[in-house]
FIROMAR-793446 format. One record per atom (N, C-alpha, C, CB): y, z, x; residue in three letters. Coordinates in pm, whole numbers, plus 50000, padded with zeros to 5 digits. Atoms other than C-alpha are relative to their C-alpha. Glycine has a CB too. Example, Ala and Ser with C-alpha at 12.3 -4.5 7.8 and 13.67 -1.06 7.14 Angstrom:
498815000050089ALA;495505078051230ALA;501205000050090ALA;500035012549901ALA;498814999449918SER;498945071451367SER;501095007349923SER;500464985850041SER;
END
This chain:
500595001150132UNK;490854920050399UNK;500864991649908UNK;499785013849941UNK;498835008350119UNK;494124905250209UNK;499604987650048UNK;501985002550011UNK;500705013349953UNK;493434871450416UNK;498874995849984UNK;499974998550106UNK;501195000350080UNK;490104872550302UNK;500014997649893UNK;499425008649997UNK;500235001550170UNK;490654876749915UNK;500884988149993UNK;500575014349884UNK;498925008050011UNK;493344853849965UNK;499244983049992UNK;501095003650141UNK;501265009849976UNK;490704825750097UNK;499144998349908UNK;499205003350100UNK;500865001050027UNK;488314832149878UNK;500894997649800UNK;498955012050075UNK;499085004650129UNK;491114830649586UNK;500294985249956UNK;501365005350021UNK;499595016249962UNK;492444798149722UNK;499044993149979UNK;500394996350142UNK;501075006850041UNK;488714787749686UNK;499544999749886UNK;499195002350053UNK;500784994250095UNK;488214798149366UNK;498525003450023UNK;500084992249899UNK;501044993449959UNK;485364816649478UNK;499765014049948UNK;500074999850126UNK;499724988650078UNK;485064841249187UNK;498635009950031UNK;500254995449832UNK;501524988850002UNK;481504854649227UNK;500055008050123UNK;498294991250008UNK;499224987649862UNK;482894867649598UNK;501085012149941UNK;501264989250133UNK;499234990650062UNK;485584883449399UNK;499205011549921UNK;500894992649913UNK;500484993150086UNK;483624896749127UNK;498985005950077UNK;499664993449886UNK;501484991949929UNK;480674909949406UNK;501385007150061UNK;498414989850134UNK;499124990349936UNK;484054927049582UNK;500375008249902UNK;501154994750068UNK;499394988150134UNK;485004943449263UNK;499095004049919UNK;501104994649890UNK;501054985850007UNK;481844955449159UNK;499235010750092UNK;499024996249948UNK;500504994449882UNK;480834967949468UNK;500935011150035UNK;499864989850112UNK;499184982949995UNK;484034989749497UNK;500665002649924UNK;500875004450097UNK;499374993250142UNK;484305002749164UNK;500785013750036UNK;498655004349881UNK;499294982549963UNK;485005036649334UNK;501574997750060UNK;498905010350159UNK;498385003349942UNK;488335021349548UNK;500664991449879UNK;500034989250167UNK;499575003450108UNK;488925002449213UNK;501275011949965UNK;498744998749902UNK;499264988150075UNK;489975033349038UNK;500275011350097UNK;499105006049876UNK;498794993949948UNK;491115053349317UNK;500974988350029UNK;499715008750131UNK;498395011149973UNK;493635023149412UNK;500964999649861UNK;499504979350034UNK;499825002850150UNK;494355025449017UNK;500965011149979UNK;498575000649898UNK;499544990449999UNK;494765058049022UNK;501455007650076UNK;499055003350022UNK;498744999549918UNK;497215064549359UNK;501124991349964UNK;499704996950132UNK;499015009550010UNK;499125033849185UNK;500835010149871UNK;499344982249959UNK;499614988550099UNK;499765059948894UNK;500565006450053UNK;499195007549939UNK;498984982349921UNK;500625092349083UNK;501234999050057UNK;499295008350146UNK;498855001649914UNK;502825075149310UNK;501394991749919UNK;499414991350135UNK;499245006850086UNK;504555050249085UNK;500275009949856UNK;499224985749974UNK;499644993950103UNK;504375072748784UNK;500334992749884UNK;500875006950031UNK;500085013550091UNK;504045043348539UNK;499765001649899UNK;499194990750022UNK;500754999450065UNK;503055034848231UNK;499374983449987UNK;500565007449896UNK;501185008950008UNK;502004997948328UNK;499614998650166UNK;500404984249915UNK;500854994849904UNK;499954997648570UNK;499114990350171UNK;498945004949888UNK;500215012149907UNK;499064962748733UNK;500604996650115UNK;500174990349944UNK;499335003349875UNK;502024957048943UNK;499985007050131UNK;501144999649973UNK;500204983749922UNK;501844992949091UNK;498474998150099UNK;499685016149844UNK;501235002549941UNK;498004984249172UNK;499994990650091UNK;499114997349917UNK;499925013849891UNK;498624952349310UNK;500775004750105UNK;500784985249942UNK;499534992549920UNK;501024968549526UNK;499045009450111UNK;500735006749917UNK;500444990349914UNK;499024997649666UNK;499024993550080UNK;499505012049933UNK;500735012649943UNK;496224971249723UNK;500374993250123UNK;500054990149910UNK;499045007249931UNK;498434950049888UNK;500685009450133UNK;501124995449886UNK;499384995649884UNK;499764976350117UNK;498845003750088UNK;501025011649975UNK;501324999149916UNK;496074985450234UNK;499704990850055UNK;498935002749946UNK;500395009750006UNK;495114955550271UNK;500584992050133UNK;500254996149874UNK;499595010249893UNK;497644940450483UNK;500335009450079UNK;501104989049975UNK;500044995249892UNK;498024971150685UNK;498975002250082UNK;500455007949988UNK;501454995949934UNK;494464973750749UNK;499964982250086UNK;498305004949841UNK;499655013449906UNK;494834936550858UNK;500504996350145UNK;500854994649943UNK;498705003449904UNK;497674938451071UNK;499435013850120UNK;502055002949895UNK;500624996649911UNK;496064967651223UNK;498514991150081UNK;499835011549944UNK;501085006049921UNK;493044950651330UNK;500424992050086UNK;499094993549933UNK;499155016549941UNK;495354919551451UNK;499985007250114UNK;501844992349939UNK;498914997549902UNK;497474943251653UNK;499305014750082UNK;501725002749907UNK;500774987049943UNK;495264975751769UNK;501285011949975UNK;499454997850198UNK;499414988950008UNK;498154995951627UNK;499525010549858UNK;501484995550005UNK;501104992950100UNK;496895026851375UNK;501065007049907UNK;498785012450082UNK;499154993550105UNK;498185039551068UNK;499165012649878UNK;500624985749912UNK;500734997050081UNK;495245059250942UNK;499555014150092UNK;499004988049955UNK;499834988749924UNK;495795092451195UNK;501435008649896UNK;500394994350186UNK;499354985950082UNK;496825125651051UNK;501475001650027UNK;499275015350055UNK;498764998949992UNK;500255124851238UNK;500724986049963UNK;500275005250129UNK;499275006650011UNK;501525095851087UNK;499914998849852UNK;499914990550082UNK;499694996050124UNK;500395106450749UNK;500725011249995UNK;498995001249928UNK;498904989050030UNK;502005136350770UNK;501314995350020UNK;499875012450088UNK;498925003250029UNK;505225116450891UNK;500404991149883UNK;500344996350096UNK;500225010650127UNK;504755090850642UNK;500405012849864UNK;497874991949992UNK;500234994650144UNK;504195111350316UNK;501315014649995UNK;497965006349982UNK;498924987949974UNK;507095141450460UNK;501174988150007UNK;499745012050168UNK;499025009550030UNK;509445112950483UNK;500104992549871UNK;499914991350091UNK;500285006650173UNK;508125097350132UNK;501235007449928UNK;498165005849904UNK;499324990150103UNK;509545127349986UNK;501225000749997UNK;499705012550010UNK;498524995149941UNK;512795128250121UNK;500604983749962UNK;500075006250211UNK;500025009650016UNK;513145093150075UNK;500014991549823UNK;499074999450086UNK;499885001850156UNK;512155091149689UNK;501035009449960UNK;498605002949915UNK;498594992950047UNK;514455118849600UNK;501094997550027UNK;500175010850024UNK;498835002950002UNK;517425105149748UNK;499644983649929UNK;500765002450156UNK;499675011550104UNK;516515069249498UNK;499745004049904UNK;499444987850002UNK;500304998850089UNK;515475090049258UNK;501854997149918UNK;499025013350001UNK;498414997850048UNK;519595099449233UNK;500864989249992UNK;500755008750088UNK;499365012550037UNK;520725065049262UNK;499294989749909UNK;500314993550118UNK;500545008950077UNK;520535043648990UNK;499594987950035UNK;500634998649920UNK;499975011549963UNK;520595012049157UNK;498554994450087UNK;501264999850072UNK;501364999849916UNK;517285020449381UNK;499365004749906UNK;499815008250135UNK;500974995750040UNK;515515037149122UNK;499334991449916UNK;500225010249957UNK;500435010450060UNK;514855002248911UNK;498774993050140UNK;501504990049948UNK;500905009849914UNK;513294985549254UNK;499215015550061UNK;501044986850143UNK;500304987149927UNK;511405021549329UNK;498724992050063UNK;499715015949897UNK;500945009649927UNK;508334998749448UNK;499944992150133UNK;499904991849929UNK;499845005649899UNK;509774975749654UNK;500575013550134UNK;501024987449952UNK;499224985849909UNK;511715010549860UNK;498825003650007UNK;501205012749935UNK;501324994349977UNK;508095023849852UNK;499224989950142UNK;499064998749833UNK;500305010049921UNK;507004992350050UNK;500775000750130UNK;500204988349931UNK;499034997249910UNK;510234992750266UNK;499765008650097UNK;500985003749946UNK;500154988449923UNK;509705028050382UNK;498284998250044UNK;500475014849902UNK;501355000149912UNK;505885024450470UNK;500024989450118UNK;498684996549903UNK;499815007249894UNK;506214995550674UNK;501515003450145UNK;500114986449915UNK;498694995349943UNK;509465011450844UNK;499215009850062UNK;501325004749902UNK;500374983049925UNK;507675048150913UNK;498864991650077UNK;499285017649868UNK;501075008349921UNK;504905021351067UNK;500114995350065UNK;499434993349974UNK;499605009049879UNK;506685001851305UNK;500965013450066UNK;501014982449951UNK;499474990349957UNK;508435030451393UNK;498845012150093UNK;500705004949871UNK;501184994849971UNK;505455053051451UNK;499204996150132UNK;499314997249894UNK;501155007549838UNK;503295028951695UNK;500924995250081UNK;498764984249977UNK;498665002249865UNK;506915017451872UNK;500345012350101UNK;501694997349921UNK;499064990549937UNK;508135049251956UNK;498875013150019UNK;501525003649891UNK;500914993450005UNK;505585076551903UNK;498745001750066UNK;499914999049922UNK;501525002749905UNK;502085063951997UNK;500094996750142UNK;499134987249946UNK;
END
């Protein structure tokens, strides 16, 4: 899907855009929303673009690669490692400015990890 919007960006091809973003008003504002809860923000764009961005190109990269990230045991390792993971940058100052990019880091990490070793 990211290679897609990406194409159709590169084309300026807004009325594709604008038929993708009225069409999923509902993943709009949940993607809006999870960019909130998780980021805990008060602006709100980068965070979105982000969460976007991590769907997007994992749902991609799954299709590419037939590996899966959308099974119950790898959300449960995923999101049990989140936790453990934000609380030790919450305590350092130095990680808790880039808490986004470490959000990114660790999903793609518990993901190549996951379908390497696991699946």
């Amino acid at each position: 899907m990211l290679v897609e919007f990406l194409a159709h960006l590169v084309e300026f091809d807004f009325i594709w855009i604008v038929g993708l973003i009225m069409g999923n008003l509902h993943w709009l504002f949940a993607f809006a929303a999870a960019a909130y809860i998780f980021f805990d923000c008060k602006r709100l764009v980068m965070p979105f673009i982000l969460v976007v961005g991590i769907c997007w190109t994992a749902g991609d990269f799954s299709a590419a690669s037939g590996w899966t990230w959308t099974v119950p045991v790898f959300l449960g390792i995923f999101y049990i490692s989140r936790i453990a993971v934000l609380t030790f940058c919450v305590e350092i100052k130095s990680l808790k400015n880039i808490l986004p990019v470490v959000n990114i880091v660790h999903f793609f990490t518990v993901y190549i990890i996951f379908n390497l070793f696991i699946v």
